[in-house]
Structures are given as structure tokens and as C-alpha cells.
C-alpha positions as CSV (number, residue, x, y, z in Angstrom):
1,X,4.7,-2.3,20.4
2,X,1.5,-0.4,18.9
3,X,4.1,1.0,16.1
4,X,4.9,-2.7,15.2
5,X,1.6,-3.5,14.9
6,X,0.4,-0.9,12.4
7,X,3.5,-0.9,10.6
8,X,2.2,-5.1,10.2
9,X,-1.4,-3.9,9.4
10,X,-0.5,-1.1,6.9
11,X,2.2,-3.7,5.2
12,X,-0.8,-6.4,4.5
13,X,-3.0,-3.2,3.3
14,X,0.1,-2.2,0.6
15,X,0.4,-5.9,0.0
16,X,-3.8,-6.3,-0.9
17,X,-2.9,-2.7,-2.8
18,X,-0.3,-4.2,-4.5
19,X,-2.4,-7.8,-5.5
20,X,-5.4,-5.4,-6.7
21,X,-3.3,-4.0,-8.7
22,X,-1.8,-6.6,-10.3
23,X,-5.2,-7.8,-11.1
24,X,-6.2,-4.9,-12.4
25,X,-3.2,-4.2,-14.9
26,X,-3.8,-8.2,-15.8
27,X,-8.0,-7.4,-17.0
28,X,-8.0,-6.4,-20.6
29,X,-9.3,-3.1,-20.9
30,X,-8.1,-2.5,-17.3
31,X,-9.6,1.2,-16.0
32,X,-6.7,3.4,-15.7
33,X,-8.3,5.6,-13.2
34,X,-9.1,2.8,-11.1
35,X,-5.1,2.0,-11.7
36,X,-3.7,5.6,-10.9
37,X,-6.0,5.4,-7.4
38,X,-5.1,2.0,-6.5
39,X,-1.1,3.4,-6.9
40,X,-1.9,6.4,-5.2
41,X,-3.5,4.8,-2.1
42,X,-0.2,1.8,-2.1
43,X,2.0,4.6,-2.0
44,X,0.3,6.8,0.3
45,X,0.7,3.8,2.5
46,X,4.3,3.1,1.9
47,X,5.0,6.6,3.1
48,X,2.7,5.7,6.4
49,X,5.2,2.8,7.0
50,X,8.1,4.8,6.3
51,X,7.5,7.0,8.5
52,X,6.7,4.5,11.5
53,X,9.4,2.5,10.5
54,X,11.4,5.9,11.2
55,X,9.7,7.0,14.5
56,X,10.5,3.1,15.9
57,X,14.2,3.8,14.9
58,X,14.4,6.5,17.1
């Protein structure tokens, strides 16, 4: 039950990601490098959740 959970609390942490993000693209003269982390860090955590969802599977 523990994987469950952080697979919950990493998908709410890709979902703010994903919501800063979208504010970010939506601010004129949004910060690219700001941008480029943000994506980074979402898709650092969709490789977290991947995995989990893979060690759960087994």
C-alpha cells in the first residue's frame, strides 16, 4: 500500500508541475529557464511513477 500512496503523492506533484507550467508558458515574457526546469523536474517525476507503477505490477 506505501507504493500506492507515493505513486498518489508524486501524481499531484507532476499535476502542480504541470499547472506551473502552464502558467508559466501563459506569462508574457515567460523565463525559459524557469520553463526548461519546471519540465525537467515533471518529467523526472513521471519516470518516479513509472517506475512504481512497474514495481506494483510485479
Amino acid at each position: 500500500m506505501a507504493i500506492e500512496a507515493r505513486i498518489r503523492e508524486l501524481g499531484y506533484r507532476h499535476q502542480t508541475l504541470d499547472k506551473a507550467i502552464e502558467d508559466e508558458n501563459r506569462r508574457p515574457g515567460n523565463d525559459s529557464l524557469r520553463l526548461n526546469e519546471l519540465k525537467r523536474q515533471k518529467l523526472k517525476l513521471k519516470e518516479q511513477i513509472e517506475v512504481l507503477r512497474g514495481a506494483r505490477a510485479h
